[in-house]
SEKEPA-905887 format. One record per residue (C-alpha): x, y, z; residue in three letters. Coordinates in steps of 0.05 Angstrom, whole numbers, padded with zeros to 5 digits. Example, Ala and Ser with C-alpha at 12.3 -4.5 7.8 and 13.67 -1.06 7.14 Angstrom:
BEGIN
<pt <00246 -00090 00156> "ALA"> <pt <00273 -00021 00143> "SER"> 
# end
This chain:
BEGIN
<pt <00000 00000 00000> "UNK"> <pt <00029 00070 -00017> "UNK"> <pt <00022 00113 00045> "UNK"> <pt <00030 00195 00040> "UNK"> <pt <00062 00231 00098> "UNK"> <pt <00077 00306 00127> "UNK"> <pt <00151 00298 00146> "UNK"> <pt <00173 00370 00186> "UNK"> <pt <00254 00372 00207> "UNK"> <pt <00312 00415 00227> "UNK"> <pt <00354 00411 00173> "UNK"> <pt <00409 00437 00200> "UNK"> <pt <00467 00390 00214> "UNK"> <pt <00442 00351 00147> "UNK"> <pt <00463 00353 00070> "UNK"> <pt <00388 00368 00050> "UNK"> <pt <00336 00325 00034> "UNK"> <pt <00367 00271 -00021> "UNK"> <pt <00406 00225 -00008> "UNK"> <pt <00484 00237 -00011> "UNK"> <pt <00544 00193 -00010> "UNK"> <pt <00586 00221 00040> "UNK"> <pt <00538 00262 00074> "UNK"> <pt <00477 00260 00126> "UNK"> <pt <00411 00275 00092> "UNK"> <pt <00344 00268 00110> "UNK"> <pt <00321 00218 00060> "UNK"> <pt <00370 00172 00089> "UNK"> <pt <00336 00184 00158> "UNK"> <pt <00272 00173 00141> "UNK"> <pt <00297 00104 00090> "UNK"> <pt <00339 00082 00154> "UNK"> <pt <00291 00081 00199> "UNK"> <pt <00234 00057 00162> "UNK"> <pt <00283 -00009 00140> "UNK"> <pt <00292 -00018 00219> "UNK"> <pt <00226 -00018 00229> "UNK"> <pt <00202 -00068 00178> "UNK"> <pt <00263 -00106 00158> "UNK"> <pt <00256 -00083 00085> "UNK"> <pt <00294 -00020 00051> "UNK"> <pt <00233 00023 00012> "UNK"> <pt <00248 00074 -00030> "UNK"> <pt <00226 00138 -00007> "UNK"> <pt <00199 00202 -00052> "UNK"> <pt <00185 00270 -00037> "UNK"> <pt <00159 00334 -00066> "UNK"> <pt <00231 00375 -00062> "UNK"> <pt <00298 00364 -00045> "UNK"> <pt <00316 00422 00010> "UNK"> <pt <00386 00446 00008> "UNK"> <pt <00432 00435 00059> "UNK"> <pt <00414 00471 00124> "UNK"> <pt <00335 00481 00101> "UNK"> <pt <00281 00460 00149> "UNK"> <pt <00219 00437 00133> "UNK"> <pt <00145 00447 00164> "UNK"> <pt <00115 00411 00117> "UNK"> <pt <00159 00365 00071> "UNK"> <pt <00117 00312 00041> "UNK"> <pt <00136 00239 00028> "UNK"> <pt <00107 00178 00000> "UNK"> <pt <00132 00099 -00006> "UNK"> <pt <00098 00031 -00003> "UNK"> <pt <00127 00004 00054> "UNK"> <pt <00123 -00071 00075> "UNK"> <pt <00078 -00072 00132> "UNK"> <pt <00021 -00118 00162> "UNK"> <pt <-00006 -00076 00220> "UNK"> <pt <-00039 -00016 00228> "UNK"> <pt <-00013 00058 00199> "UNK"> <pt <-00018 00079 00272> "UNK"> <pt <00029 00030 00287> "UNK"> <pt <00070 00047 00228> "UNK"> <pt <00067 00119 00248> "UNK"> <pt <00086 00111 00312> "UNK"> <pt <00140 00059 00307> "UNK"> <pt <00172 00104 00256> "UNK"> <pt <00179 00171 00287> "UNK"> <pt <00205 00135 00346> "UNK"> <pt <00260 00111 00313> "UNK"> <pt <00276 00174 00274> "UNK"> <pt <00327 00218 00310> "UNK"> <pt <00307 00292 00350> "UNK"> <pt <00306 00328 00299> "UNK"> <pt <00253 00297 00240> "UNK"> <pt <00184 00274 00252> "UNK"> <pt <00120 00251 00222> "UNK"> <pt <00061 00295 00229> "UNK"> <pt <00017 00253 00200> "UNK"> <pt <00006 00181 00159> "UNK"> <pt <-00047 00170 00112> "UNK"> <pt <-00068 00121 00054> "UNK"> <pt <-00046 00153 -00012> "UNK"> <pt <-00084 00140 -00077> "UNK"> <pt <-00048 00094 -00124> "UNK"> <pt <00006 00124 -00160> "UNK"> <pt <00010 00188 -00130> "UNK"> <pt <00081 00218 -00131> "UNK"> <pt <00094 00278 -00077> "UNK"> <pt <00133 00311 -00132> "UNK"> <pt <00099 00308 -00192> "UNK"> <pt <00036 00320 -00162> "UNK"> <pt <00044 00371 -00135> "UNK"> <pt <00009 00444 -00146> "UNK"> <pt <00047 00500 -00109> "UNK"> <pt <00106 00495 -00060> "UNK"> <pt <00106 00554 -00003> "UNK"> <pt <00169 00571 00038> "UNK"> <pt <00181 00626 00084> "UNK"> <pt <00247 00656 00095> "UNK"> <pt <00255 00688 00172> "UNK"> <pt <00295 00744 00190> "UNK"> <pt <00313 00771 00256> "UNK"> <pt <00321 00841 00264> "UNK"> <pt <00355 00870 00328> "UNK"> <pt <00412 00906 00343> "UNK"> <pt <00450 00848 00389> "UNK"> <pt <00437 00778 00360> "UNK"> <pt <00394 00725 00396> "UNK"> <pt <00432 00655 00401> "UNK"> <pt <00360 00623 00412> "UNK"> <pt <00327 00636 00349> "UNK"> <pt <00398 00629 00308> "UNK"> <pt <00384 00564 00270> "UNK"> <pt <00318 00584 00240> "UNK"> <pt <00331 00659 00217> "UNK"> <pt <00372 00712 00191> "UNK"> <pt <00404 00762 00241> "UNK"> <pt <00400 00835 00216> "UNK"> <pt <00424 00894 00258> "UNK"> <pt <00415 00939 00192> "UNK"> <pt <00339 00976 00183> "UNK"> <pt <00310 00963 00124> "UNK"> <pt <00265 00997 00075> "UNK"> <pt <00206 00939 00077> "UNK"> <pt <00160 00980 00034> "UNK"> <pt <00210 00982 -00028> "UNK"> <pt <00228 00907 -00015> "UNK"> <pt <00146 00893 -00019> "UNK"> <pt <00147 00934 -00082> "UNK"> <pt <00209 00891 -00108> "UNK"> <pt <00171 00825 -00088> "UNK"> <pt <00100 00845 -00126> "UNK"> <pt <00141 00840 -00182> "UNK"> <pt <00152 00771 -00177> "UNK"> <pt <00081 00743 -00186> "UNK"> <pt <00060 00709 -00256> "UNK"> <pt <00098 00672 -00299> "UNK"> <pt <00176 00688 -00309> "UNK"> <pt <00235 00670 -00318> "UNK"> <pt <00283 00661 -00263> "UNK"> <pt <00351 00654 -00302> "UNK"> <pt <00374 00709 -00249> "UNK"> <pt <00362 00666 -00189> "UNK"> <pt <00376 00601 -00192> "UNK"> <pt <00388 00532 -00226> "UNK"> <pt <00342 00486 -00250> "UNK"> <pt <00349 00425 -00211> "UNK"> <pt <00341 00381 -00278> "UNK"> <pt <00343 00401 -00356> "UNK"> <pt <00342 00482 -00374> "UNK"> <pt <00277 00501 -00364> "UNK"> <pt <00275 00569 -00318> "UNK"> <pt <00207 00587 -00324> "UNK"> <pt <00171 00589 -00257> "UNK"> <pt <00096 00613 -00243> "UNK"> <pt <00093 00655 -00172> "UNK"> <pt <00023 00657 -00140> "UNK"> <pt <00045 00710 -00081> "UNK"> <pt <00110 00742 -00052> "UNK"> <pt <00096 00779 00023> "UNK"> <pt <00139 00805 00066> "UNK"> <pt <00103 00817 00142> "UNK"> <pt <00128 00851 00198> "UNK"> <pt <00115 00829 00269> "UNK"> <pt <00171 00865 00321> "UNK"> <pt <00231 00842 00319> "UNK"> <pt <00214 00790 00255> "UNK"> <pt <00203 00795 00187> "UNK"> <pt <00186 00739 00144> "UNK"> <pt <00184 00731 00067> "UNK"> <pt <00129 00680 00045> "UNK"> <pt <00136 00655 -00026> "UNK"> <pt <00083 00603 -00053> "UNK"> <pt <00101 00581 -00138> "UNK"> <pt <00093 00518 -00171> "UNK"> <pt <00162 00491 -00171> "UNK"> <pt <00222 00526 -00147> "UNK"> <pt <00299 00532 -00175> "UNK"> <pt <00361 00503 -00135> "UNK"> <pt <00373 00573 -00088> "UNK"> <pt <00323 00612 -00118> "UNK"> <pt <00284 00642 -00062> "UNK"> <pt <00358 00648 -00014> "UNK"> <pt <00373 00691 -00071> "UNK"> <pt <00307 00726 -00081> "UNK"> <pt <00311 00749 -00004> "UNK"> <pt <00390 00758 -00018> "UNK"> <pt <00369 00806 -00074> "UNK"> <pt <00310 00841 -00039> "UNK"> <pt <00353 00859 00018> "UNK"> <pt <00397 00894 -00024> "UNK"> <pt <00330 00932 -00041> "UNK"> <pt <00320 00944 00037> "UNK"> <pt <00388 00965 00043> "UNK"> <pt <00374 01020 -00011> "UNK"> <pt <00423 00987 -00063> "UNK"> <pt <00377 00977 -00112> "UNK"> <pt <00301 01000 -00125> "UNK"> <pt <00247 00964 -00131> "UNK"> <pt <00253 00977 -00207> "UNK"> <pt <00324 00963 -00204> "UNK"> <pt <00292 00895 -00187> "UNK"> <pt <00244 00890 -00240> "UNK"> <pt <00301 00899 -00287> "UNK"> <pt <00343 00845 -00257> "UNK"> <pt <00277 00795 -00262> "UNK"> <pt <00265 00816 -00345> "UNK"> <pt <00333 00820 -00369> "UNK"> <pt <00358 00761 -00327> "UNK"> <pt <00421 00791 -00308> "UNK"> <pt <00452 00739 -00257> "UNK"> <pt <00506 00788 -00241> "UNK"> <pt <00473 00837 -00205> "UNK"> <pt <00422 00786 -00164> "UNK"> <pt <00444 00762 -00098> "UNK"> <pt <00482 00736 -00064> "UNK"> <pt <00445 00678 -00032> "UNK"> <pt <00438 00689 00041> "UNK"> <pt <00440 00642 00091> "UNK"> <pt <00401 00574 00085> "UNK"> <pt <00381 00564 00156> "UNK"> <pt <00326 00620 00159> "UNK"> <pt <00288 00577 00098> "UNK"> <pt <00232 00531 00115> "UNK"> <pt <00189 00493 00068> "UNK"> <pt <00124 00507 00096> "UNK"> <pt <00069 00467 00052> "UNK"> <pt <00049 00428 -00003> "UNK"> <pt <-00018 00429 -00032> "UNK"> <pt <-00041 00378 -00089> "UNK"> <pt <-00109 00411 -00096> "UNK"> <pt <-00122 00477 -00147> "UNK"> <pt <-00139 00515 -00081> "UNK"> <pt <-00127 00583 -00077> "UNK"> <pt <-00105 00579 -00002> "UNK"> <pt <-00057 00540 00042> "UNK"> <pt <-00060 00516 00102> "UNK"> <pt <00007 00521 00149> "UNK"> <pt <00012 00445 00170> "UNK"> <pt <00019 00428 00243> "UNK"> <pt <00025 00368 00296> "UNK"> <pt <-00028 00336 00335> "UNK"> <pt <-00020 00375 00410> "UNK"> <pt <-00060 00317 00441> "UNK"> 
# end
């Protein structure tokens, strides 16, 4: 039976989600674990491959997994064998042949930033720290820019073949105190693009560029003045929805 599951995880001591030779990834975790639980290595698939460092809040998986008993066995056999820092929100049947990837309609990640003078040690693996102010009007302007259907030579790397065209359904940045977040839902992302989206907006913030200066960038797909990436560990997958719905839903555990 092919089960689909919300996998959430601090990515930051692995190589990212895929498997890597000589590195600790996530996939590996997850493939590990499950084989200790049921005796049986099963391929496991998911709907992006984080970069090194990236979290996730809502990474989902699927596999067909040799298994008699129950899925609430399953799920709760498996996340106890997964280490600290990745667990299983939830475990469900998935229809036959459904592929996390593939079937996917719109990816949203978030990007954190910190802004205080002193840095704060506590929140230092899940966000940016900026002492600098920054112009968040322009930098919304910048971002508006980025919904539709473009081309995002500028930014990034296609993960396979050449094809750069992405379609962004929203690009907010929200202030609350001390934080300020950058939430960025398209249908498929590029390797780095949204580290250096934010990596290019602050450079907005900063004053560096305008928010036209930005627009230019995006049209004429001028890698050399994007950038540069910032720092992966303020990036978090947040969702992935498989539905045409215009709204998603920020995944969460069970709290009973």
């Amino acid at each position: 039976m092919r089960v689909k599951a919300v996998v959430t995880y601090d990515g930051t001591e692995y190589s990212g989600f895929q498997r890597q030779a000589n590195a600790p990834s996530i996939q590996e975790e997850l493939e590990r674990s499950l084989e200790q639980l049921t005796g049986t290595f099963t391929r496991i698939l998911a709907a992006g491959r984080t970069d090194a460092g990236v979290h996730a809040a809502g990474q989902v998986i699927a596999c067909e997994p040799v298994w008699r008993h129950s899925l609430t066995d399953l799920h709760r056999g498996w996340n106890a064998l997964l280490p600290e820092q990745i667990a299983i929100l939830s475990l469900e049947p998935a229809a036959e042949g459904f592929h996390p990837r593939f079937d996917a309609r719109r990816r949203w990640y978030r990007y954190t930033i910190y802004r205080a003078p002193v840095r704060n040690p506590l929140v230092s693996r899940y966000s940016l720290h900026i002492a600098r102010p920054l112009a968040v009007a322009a930098m919304q302007a910048a971002a508006q820019q980025l919904v539709g259907m473009h081309a995002f030579y500028a930014f990034g790397s296609p993960p396979q073949g050449k094809n750069v065209v992405r379609e962004v359904f929203r690009a907010v940045w929200k202030e609350d105190g001390c934080w300020l977040t950058f939430d960025i839902e398209a249908n498929a992302f590029l390797y780095r693009m949204v580290r250096m989206l934010v990596g290019t907006l602050l450079r907005v913030g900063y004053g560096a560029l305008s928010p036209e200066d930005f627009g230019e960038i995006l049209r004429t797909q001028d890698r050399r003045r994007a950038g540069p990436a910032v720092a992966a560990r303020g990036l978090t997958l947040k969702a992935v929805t498989y539905e045409r719905s215009s709204t998603v839903n920020e995944p969460g555990g069970a709290c009973s």
